[in-house]
C-alpha positions, 0 to 999 in steps of 0.5 A: 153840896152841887147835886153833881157833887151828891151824884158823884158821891153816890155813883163812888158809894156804890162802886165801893159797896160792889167792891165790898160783895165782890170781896166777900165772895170765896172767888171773884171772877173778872168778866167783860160784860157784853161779849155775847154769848159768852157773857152779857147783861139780859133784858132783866140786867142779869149776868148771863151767857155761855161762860157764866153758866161754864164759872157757876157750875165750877162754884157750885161743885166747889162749894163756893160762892161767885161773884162777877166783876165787869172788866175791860179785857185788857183790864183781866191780865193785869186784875188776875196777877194782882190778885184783884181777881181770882180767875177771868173769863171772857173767850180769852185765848190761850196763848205761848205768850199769855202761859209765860205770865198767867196760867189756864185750865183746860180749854173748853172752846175751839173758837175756830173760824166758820162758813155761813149760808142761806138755807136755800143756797144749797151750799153745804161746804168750802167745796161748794164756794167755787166762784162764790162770793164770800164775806169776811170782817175787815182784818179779822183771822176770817179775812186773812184765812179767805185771802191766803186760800182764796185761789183753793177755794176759787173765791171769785171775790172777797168781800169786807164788812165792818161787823156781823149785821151789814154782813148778814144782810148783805148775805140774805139779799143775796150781794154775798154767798157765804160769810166767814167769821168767828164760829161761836158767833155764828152759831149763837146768831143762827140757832133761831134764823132757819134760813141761814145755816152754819155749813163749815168749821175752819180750823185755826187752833183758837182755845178759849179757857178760864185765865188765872195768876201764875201758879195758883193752885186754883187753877188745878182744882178748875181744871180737875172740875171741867174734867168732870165736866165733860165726863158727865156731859155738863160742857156738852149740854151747855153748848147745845142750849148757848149754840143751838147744836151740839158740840162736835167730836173731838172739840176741848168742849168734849175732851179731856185734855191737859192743862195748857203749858208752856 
């Protein structure tokens, strides 16, 4: 027996037996791993992030045990209407589309776009953007919002980065005045760096859920939890420990609302 043979072997081994504890938890929880801050591995190894905390808490008030299983997230729609999986996570958007095949609880994320400066700019709005040079990543929603209202705003140029990193460091060296991206990114990337603030929310209508199987009754008993949990104050506390800043009015992580439906 090849000691490539005995690695394989064992490697097989221990997917099977994460396989055997995944199934002997009461829900199995699809999840890809290393979507900071939603969900991702600390320097221990353990699972940890906002929607980590968010499915936890769901278990806890259910009575029943979790267990987290690394998905690709192509891998989530297909493992939830197999039933491989009893629900996903993993900032998932609630789509027309997606409720054709799959079902959501209420959302608890607005993932709206956001407006970044330096504390020192002065800026405090998209108002204060007029001949400003902004930063957005190369095709995202954020590059096609700048261009579409580049001339209300008076942008003097638009700028594109592959990735947050470059973009942040072009904006504290002053080659950029603002940066437009994902919000929850932004404010998870601020809350220890006092000299960059997060100025705006720009609305685009993105809500993030927990995804299940087409009708599943599990997805009415979560959705009846997050209830509660916005009532008491869980969701909002959750977002002042991930974000650094508390959650704003009327955001889907403080109201209540319906489940998603077609």
């Amino acid at each position: 027996m090849t000691a490539r043979f005995l690695t394989a072997s064992l490697a097989a081994g221990i997917a099977l037996m994460s396989m055997q504890a995944a199934r002997a938890a009461d829900l199995t929880v699809g999840a890809n791993i290393g979507n900071v801050p939603w969900e991702f591995q600390d320097a221990s190894g353990k699972v940890v992030g906002f929607e980590v905390d968010l499915v936890n808490e769901v278990a806890k008030r259910l009575g029943k045990s979790v267990e987290f299983i690394n998905t690709p997230f192509n891998g989530l729609f297909s493992a939830v209407q197999s039933g491989r999986i009893n629900m996903a996570i993993s900032s998932i958007t609630i789509t027309p589309k997606r409720l054709e095949s799959v079902s959501f609880a209420q959302p608890y994320y607005d993932s709206d776009q956001s407006l970044t400066v330096t504390a020192k700019s002065g800026i405090t709005g998209l108002k204060d953007m007029n001949d400003k040079v902004v930063g957005v990543d190369t095709g995202s929603t954020g590059d096609m919002w700048a261009e579409k209202n580049k001339a209300e705003y008076k942008f003097s140029d638009i700028r594109r980065f592959e990735g947050l990193s470059p973009a942040m460091l072009d904006l504290v060296a002053g080659r950029i005045d603002g940066y437009i991206s994902d919000i929850p990114a932004l404010l998870y990337y601020v809350k220890d760096k006092p000299e960059l603030k997060v100025v705006a929310r720009i609305e685009t209508g993105e809500k993030y859920s927990v995804m299940f199987n087409k009708g599943d009754p599990l997805a009415e008993q979560v959705n009846g939890v997050i209830t509660e949990m916005k009532k008491d104050g869980y969701l909002a506390k959750l977002h002042q420990t991930w974000f650094g800043a508390p959650a704003e009015e009327k955001t889907s992580t403080v109201t209540v609302m319906d489940m998603p439906k077609l």
